[in-house]
CHARMM-style PDB file with segment names, atoms N, HN, CA, C and O in Angstrom:
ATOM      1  N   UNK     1     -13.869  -9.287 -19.072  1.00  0.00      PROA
ATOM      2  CA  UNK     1     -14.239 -10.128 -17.954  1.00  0.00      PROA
ATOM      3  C   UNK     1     -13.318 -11.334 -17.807  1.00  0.00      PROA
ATOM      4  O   UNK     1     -13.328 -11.948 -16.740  1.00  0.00      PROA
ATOM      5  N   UNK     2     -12.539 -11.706 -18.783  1.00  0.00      PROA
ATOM      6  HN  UNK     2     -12.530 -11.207 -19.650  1.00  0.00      PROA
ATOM      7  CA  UNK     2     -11.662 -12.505 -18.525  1.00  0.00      PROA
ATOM      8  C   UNK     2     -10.499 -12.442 -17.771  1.00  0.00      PROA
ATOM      9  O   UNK     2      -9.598 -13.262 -17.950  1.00  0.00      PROA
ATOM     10  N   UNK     3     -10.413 -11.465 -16.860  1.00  0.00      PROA
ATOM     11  HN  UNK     3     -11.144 -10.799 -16.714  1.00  0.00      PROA
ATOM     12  CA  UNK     3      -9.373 -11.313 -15.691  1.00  0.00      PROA
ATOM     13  C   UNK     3     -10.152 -11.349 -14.852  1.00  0.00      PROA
ATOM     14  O   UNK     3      -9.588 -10.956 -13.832  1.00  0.00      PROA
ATOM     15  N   UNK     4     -11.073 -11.575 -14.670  1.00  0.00      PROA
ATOM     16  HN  UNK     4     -11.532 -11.894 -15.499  1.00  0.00      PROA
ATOM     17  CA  UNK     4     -12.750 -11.074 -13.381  1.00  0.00      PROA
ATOM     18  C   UNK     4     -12.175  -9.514 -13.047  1.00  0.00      PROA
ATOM     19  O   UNK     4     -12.153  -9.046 -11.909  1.00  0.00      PROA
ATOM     20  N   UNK     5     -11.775  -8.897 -14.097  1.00  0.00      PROA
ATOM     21  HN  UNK     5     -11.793  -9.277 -15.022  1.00  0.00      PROA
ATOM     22  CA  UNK     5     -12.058  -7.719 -13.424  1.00  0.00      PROA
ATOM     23  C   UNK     5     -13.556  -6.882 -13.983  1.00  0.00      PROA
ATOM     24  O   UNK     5     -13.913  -6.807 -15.159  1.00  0.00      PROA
ATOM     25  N   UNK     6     -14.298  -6.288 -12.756  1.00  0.00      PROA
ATOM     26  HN  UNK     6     -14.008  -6.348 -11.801  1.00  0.00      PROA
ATOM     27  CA  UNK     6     -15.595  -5.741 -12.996  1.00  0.00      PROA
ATOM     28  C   UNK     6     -15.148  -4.302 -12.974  1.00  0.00      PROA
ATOM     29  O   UNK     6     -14.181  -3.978 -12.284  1.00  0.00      PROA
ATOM     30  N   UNK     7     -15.965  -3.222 -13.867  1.00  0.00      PROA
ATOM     31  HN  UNK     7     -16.750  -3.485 -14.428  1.00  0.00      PROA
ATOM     32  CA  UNK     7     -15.651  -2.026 -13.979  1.00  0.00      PROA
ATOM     33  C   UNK     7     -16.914  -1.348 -13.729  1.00  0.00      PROA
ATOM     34  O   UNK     7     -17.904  -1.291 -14.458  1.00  0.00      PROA
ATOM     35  N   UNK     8     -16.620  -0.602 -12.025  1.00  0.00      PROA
ATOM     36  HN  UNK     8     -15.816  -0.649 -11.433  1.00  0.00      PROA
ATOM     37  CA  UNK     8     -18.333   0.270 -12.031  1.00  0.00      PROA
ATOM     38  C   UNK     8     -18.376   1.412 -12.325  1.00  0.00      PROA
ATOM     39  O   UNK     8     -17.909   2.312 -11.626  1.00  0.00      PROA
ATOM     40  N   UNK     9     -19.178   1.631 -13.861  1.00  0.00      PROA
ATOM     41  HN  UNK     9     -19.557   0.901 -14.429  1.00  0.00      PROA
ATOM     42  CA  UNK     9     -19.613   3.071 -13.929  1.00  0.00      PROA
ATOM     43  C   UNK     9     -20.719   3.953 -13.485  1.00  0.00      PROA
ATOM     44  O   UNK     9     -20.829   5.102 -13.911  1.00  0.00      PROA
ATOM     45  N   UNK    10     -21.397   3.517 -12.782  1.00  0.00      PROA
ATOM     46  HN  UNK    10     -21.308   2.583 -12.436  1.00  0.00      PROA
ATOM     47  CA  UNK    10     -22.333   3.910 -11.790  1.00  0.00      PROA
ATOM     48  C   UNK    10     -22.319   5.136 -11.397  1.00  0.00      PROA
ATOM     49  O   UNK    10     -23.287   5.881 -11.549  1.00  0.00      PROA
ATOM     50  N   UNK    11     -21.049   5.544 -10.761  1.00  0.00      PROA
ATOM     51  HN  UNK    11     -20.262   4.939 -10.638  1.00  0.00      PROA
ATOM     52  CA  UNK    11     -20.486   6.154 -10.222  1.00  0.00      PROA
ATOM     53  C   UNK    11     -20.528   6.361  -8.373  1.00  0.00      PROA
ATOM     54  O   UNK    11     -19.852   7.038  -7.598  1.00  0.00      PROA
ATOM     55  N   UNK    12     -21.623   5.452  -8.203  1.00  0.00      PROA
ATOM     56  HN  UNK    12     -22.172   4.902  -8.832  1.00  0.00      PROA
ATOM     57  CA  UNK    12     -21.972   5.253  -6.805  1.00  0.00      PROA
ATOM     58  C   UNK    12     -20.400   4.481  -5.637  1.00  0.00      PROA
ATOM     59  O   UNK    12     -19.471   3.716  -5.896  1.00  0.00      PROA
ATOM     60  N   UNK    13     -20.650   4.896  -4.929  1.00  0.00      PROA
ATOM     61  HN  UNK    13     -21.405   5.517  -4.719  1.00  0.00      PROA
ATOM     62  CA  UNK    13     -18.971   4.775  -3.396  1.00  0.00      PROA
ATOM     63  C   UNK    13     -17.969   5.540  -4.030  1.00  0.00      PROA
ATOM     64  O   UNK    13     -16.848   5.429  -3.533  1.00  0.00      PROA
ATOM     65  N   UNK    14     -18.103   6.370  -5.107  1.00  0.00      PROA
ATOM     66  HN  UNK    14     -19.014   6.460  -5.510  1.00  0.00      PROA
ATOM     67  CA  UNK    14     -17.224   6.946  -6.082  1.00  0.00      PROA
ATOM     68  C   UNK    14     -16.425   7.737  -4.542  1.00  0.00      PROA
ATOM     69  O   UNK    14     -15.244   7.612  -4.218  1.00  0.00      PROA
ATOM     70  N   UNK    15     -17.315   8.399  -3.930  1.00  0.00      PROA
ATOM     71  HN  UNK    15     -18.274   8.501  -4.193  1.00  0.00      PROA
ATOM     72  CA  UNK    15     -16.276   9.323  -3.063  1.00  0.00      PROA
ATOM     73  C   UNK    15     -15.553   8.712  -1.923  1.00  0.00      PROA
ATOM     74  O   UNK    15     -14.461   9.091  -1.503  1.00  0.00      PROA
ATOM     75  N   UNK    16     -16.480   7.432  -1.321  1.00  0.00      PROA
ATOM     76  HN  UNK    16     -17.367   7.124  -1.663  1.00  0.00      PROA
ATOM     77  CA  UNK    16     -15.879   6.591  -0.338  1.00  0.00      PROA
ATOM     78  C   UNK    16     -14.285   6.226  -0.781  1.00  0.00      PROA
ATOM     79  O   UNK    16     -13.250   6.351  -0.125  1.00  0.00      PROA
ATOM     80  N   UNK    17     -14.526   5.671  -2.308  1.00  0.00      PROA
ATOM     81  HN  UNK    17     -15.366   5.570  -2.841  1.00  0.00      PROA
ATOM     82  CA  UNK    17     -13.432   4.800  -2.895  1.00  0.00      PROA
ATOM     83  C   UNK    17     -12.107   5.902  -2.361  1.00  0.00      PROA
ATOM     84  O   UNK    17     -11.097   5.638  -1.709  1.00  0.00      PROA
ATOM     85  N   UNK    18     -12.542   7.072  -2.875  1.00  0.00      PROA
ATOM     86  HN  UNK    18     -13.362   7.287  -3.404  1.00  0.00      PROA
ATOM     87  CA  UNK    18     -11.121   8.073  -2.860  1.00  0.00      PROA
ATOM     88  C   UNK    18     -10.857   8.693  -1.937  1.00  0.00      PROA
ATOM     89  O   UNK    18     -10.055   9.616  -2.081  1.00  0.00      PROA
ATOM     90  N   UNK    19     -11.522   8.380  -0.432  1.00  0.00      PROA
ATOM     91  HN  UNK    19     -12.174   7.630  -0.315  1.00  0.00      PROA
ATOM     92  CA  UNK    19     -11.262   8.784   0.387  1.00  0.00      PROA
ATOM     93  C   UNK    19      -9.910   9.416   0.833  1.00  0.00      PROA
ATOM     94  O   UNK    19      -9.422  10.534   0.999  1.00  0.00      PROA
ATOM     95  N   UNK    20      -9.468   7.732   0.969  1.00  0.00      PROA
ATOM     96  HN  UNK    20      -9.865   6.824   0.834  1.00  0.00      PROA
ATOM     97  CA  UNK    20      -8.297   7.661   1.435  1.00  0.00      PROA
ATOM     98  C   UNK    20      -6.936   8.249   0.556  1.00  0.00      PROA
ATOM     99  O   UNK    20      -5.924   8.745   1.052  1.00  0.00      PROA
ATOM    100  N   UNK    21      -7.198   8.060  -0.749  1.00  0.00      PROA
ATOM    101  HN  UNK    21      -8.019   7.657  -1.152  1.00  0.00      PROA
ATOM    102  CA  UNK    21      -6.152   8.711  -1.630  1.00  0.00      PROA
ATOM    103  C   UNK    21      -6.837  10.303  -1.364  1.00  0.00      PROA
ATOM    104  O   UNK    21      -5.875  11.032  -1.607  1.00  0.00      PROA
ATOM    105  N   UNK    22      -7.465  10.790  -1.162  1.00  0.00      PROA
ATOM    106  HN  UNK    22      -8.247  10.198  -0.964  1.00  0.00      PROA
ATOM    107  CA  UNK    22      -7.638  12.248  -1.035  1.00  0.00      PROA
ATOM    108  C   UNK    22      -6.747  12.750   0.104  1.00  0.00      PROA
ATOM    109  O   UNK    22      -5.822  13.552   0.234  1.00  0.00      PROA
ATOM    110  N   UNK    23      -7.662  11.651   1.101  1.00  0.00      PROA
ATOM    111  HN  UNK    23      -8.413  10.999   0.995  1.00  0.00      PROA
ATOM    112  CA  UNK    23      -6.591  12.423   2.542  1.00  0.00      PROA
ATOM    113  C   UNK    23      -5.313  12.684   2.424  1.00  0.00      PROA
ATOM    114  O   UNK    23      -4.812  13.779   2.679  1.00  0.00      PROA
ATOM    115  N   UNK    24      -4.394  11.177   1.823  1.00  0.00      PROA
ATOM    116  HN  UNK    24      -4.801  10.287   1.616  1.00  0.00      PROA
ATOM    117  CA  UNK    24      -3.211  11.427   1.580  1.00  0.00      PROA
ATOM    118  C   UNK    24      -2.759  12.381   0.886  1.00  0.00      PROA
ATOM    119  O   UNK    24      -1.776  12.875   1.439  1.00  0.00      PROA
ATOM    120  N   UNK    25      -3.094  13.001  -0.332  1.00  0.00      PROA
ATOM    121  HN  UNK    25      -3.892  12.600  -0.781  1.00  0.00      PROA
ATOM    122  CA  UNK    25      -2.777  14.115  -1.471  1.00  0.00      PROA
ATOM    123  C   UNK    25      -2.887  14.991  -0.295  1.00  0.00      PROA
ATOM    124  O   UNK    25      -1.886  15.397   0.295  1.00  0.00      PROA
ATOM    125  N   UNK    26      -4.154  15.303   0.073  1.00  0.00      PROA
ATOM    126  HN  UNK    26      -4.967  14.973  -0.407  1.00  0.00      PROA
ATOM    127  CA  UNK    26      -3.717  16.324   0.984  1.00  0.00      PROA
ATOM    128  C   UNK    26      -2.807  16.523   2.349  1.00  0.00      PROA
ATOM    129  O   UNK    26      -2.454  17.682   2.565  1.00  0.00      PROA
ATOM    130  N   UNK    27      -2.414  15.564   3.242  1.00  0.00      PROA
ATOM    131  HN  UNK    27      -2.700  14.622   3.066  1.00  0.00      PROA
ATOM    132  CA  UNK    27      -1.490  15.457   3.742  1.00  0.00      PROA
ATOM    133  C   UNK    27      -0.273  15.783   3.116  1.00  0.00      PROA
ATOM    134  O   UNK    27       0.457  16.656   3.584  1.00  0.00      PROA
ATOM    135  N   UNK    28      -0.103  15.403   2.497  1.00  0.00      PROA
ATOM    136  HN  UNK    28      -0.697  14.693   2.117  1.00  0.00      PROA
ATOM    137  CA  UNK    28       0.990  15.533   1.500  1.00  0.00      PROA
ATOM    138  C   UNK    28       1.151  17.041   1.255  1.00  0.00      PROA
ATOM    139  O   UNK    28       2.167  17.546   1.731  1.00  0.00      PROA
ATOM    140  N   UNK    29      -0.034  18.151   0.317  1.00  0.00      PROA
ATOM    141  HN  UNK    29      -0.859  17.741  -0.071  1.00  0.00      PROA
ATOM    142  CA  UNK    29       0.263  19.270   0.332  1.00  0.00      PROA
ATOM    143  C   UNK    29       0.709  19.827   1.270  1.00  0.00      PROA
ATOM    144  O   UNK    29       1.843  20.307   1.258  1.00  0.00      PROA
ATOM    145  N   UNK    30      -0.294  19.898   2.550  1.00  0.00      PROA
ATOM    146  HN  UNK    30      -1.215  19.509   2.559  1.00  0.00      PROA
ATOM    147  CA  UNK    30       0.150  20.381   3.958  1.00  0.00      PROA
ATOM    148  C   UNK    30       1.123  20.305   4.837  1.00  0.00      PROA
ATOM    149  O   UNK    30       1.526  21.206   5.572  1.00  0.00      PROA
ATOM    150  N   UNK    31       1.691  18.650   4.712  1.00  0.00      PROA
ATOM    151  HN  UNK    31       1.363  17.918   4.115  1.00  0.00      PROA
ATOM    152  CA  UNK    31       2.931  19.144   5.349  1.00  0.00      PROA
ATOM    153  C   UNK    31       4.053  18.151   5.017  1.00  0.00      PROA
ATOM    154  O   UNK    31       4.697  17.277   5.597  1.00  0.00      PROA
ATOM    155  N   UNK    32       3.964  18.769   3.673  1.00  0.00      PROA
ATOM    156  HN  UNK    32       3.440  19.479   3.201  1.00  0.00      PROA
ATOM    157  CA  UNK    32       4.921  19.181   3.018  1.00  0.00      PROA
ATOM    158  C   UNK    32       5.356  20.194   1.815  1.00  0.00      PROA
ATOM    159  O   UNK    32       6.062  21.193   1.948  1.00  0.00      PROA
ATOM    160  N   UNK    33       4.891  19.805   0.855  1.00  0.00      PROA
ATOM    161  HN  UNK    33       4.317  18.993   0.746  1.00  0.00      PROA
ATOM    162  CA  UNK    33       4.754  20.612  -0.504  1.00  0.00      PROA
ATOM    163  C   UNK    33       4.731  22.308  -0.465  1.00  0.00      PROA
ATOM    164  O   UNK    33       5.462  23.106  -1.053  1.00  0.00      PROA
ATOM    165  N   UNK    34       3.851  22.486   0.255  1.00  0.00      PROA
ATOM    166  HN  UNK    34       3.258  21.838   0.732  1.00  0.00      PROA
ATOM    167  CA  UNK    34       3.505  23.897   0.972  1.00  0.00      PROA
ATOM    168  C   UNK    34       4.225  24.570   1.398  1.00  0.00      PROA
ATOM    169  O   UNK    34       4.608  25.649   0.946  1.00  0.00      PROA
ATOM    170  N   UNK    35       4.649  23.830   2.715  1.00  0.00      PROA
ATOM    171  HN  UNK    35       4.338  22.953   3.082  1.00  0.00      PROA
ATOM    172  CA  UNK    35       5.835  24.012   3.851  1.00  0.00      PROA
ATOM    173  C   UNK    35       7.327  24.263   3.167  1.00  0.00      PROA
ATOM    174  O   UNK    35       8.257  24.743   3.813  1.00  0.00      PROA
ATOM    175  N   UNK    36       7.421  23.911   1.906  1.00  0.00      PROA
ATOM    176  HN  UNK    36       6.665  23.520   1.381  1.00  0.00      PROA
ATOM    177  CA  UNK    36       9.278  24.101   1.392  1.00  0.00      PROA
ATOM    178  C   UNK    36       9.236  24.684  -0.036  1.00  0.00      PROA
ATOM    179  O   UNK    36       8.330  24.635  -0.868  1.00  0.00      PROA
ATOM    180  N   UNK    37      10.398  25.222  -0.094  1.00  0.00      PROA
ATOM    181  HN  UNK    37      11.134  25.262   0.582  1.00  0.00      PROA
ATOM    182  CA  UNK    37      10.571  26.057  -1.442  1.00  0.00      PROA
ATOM    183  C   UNK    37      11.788  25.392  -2.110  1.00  0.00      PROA
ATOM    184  O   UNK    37      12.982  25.663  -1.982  1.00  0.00      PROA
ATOM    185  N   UNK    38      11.140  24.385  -2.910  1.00  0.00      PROA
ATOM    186  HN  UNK    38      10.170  24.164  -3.014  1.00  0.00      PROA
ATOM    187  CA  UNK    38      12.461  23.587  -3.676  1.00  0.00      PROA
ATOM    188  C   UNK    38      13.168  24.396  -4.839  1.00  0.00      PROA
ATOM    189  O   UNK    38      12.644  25.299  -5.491  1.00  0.00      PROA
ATOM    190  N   UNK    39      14.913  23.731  -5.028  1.00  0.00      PROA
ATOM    191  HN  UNK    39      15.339  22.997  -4.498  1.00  0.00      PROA
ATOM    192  CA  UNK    39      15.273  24.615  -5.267  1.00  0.00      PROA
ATOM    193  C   UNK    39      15.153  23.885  -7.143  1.00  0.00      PROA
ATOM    194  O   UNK    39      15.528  24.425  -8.184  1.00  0.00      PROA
ATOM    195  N   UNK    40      14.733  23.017  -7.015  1.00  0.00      PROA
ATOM    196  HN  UNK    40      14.428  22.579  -6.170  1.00  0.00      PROA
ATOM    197  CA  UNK    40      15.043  22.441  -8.358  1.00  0.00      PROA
ATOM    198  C   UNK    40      13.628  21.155  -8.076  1.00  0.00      PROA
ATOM    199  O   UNK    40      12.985  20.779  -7.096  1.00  0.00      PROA
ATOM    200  N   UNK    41      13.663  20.766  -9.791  1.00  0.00      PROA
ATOM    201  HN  UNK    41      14.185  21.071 -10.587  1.00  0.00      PROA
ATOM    202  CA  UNK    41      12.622  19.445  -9.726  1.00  0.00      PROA
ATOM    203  C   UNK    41      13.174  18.267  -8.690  1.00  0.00      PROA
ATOM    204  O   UNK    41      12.453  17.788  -7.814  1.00  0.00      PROA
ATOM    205  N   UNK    42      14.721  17.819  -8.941  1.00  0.00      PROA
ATOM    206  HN  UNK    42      15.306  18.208  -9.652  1.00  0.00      PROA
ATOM    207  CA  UNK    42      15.672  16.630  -7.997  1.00  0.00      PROA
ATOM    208  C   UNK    42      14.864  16.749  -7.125  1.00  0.00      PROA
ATOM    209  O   UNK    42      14.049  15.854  -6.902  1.00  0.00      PROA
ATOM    210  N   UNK    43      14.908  18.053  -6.320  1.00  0.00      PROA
ATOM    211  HN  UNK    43      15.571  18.779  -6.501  1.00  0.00      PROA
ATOM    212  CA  UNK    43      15.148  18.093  -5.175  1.00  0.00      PROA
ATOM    213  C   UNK    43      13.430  17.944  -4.442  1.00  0.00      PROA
ATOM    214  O   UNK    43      12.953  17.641  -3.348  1.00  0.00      PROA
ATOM    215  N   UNK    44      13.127  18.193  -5.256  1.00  0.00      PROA
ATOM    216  HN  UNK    44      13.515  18.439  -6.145  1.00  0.00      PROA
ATOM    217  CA  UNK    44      11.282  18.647  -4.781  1.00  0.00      PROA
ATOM    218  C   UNK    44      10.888  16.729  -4.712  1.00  0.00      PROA
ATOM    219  O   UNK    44      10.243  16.198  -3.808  1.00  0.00      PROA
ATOM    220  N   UNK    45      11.410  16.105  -5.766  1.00  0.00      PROA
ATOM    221  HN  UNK    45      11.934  16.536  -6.500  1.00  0.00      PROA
ATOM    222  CA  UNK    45      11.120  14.595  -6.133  1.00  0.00      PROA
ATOM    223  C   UNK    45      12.111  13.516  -4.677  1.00  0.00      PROA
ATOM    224  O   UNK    45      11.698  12.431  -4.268  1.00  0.00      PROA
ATOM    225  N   UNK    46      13.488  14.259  -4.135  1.00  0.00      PROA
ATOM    226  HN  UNK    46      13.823  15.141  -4.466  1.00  0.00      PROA
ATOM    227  CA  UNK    46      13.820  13.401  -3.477  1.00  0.00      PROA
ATOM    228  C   UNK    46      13.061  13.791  -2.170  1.00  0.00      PROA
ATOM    229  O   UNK    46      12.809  12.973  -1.286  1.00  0.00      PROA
ATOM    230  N   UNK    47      12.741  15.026  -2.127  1.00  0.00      PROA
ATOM    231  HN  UNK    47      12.946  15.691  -2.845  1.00  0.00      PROA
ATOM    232  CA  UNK    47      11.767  15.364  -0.713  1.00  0.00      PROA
ATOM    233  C   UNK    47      10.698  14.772  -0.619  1.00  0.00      PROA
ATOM    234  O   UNK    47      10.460  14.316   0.500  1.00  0.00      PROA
ATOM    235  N   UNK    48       9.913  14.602  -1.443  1.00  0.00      PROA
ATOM    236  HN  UNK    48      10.107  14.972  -2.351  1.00  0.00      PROA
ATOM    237  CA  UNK    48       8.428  14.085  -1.494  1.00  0.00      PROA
ATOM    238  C   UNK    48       8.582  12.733  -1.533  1.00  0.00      PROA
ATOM    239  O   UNK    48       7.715  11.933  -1.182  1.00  0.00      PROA
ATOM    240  N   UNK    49       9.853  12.406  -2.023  1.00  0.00      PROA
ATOM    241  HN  UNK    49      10.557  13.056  -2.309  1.00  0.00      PROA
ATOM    242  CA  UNK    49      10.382  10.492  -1.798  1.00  0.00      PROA
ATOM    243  C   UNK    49       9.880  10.424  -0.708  1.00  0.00      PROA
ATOM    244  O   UNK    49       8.758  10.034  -0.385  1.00  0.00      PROA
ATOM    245  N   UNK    50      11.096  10.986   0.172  1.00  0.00      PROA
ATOM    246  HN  UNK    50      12.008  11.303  -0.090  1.00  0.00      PROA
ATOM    247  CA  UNK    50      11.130  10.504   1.651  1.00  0.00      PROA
ATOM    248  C   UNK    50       9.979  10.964   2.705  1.00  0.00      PROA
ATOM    249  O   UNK    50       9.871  10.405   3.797  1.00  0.00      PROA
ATOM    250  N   UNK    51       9.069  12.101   2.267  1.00  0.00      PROA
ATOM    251  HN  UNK    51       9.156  12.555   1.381  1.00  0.00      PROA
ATOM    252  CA  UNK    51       7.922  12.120   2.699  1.00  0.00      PROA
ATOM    253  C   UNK    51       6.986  10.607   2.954  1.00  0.00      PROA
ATOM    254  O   UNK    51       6.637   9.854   3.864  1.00  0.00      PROA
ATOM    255  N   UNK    52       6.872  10.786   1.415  1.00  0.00      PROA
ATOM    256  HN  UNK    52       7.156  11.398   0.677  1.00  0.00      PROA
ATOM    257  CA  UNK    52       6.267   9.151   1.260  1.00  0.00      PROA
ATOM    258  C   UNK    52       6.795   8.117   2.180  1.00  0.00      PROA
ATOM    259  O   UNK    52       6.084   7.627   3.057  1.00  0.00      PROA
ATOM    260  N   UNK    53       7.492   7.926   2.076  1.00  0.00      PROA
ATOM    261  HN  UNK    53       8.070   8.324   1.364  1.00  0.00      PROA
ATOM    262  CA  UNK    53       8.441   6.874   3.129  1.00  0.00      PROA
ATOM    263  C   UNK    53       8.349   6.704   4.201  1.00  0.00      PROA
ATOM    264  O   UNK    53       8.513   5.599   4.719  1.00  0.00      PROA
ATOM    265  N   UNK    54       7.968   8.093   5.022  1.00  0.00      PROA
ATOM    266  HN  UNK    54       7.835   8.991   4.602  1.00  0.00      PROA
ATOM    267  CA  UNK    54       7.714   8.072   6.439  1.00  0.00      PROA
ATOM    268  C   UNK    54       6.535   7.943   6.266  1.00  0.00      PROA
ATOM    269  O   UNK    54       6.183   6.932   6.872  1.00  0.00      PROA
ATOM    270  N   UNK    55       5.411   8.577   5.589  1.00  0.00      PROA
ATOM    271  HN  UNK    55       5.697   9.399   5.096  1.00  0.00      PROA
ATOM    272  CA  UNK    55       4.306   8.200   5.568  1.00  0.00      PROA
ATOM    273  C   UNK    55       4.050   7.108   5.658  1.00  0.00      PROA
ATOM    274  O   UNK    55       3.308   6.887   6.615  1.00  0.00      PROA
ATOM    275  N   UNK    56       4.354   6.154   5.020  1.00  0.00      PROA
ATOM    276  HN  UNK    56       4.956   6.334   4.242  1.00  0.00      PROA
ATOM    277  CA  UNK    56       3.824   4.697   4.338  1.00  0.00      PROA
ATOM    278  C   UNK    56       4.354   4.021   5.961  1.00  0.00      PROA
ATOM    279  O   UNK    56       3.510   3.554   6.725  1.00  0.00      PROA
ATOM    280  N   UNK    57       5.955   4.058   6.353  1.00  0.00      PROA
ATOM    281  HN  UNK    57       6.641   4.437   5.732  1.00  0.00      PROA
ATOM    282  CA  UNK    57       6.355   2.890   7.267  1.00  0.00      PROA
ATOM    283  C   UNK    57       6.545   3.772   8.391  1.00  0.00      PROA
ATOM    284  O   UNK    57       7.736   3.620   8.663  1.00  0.00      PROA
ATOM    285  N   UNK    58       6.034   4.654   9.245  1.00  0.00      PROA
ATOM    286  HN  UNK    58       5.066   4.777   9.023  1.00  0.00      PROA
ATOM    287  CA  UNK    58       6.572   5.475  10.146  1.00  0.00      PROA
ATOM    288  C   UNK    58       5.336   5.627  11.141  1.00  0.00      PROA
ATOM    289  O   UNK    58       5.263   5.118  12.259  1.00  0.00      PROA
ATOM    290  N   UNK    59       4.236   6.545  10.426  1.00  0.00      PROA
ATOM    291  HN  UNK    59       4.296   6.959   9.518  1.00  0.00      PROA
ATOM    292  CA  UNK    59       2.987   7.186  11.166  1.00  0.00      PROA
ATOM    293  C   UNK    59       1.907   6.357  10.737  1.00  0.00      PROA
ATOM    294  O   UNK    59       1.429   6.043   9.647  1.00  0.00      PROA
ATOM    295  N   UNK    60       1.570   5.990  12.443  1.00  0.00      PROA
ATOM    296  HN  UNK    60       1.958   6.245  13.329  1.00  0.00      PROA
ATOM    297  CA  UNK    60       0.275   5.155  12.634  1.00  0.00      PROA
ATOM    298  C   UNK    60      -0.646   6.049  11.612  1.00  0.00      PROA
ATOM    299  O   UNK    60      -0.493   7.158  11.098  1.00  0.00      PROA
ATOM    300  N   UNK    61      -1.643   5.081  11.558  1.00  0.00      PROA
ATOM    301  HN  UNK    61      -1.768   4.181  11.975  1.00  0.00      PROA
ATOM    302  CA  UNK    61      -3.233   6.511  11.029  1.00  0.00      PROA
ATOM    303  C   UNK    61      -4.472   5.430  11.465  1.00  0.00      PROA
ATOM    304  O   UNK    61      -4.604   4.253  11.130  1.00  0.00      PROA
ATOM    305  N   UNK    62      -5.369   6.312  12.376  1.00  0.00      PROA
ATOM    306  HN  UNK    62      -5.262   7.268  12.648  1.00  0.00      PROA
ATOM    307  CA  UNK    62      -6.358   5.724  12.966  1.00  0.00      PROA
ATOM    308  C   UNK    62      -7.047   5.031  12.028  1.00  0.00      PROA
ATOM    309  O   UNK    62      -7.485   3.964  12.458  1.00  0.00      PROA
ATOM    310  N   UNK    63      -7.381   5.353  10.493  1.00  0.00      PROA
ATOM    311  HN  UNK    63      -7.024   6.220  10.143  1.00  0.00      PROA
ATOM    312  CA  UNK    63      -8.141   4.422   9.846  1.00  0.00      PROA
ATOM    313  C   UNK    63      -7.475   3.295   9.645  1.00  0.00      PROA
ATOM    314  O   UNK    63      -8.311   2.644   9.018  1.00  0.00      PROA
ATOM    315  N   UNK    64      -6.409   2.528   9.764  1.00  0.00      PROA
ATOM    316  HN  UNK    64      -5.730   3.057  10.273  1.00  0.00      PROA
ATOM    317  CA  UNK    64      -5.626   1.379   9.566  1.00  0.00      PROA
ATOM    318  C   UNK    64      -5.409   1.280  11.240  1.00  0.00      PROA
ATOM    319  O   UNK    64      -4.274   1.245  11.718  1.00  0.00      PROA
ATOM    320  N   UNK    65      -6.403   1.246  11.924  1.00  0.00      PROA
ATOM    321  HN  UNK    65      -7.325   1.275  11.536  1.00  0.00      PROA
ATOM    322  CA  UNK    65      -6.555   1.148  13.267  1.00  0.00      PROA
ATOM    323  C   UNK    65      -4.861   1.046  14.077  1.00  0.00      PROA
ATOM    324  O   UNK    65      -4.245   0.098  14.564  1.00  0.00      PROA
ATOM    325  N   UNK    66      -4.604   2.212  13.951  1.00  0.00      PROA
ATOM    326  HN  UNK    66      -5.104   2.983  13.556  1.00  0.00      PROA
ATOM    327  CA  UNK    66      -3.309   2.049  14.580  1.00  0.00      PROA
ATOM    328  C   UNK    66      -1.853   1.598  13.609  1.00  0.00      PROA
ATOM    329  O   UNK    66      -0.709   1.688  14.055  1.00  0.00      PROA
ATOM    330  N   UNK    67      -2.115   1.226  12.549  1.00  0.00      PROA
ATOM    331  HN  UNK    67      -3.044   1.153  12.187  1.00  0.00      PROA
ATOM    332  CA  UNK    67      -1.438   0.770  12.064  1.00  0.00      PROA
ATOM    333  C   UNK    67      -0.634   1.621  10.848  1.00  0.00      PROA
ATOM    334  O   UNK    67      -1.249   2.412  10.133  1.00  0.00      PROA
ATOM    335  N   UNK    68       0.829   1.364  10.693  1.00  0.00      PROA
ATOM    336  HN  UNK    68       1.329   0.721  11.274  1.00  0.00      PROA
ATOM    337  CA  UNK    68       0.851   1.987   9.335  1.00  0.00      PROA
ATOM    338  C   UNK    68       0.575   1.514   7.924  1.00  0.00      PROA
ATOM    339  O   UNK    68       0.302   0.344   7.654  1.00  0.00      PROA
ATOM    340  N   UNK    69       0.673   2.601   6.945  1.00  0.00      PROA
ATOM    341  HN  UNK    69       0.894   3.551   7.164  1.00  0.00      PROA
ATOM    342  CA  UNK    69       0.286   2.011   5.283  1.00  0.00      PROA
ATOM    343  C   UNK    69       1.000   0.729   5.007  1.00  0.00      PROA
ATOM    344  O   UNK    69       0.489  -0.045   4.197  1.00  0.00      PROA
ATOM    345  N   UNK    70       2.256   0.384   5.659  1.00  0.00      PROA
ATOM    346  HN  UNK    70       2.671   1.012   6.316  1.00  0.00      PROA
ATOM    347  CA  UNK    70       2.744  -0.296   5.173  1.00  0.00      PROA
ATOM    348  C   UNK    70       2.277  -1.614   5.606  1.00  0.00      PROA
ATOM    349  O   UNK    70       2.074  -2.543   4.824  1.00  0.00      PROA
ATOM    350  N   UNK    71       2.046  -1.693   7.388  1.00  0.00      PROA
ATOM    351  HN  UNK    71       2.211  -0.938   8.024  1.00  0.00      PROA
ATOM    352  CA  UNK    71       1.600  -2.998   7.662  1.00  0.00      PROA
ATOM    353  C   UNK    71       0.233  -3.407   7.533  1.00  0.00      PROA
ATOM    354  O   UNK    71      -0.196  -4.423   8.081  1.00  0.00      PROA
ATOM    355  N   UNK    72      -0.528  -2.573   6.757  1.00  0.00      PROA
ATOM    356  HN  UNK    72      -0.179  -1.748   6.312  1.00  0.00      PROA
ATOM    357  CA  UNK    72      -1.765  -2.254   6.422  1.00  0.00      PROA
ATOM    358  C   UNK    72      -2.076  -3.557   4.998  1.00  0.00      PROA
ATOM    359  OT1 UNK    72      -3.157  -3.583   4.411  1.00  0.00      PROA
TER     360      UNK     72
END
């Protein structure tokens, strides 16, 4: 408790909490991961870089009301 950090094991908003990291994982499989046949680890790691990248500073997403991850 000396950082005020609180730890809930409850397990209650457990699914709310991961909403949003779910959606993304799955975005992520779908379109991308899925969609390409890498030819090596490099290459699978610099693809999914730049996935990320557009994700985060590129595409609005209605739950960040219009906004992207990044200006989020």
């Amino acid at each position: 408790m000396a950082a005020g950090v609180r730890i809930n094991i409850d397990g209650r908003r457990r699914a709310l909490d991961n909403a949003a990291v779910d959606r993304f994982w799955r975005s992520l499989k779908y379109e991308e991961v899925y969609l390409k046949d890498y030819i090596d680890l490099i290459e699978a790691r610099r693809e999914i870089g730049s996935y990320i990248e557009r994700y985060n500073a590129c595409c609005p997403h209605q739950s960040f009301g219009g906004r992207t991850p990044d200006m989020a």
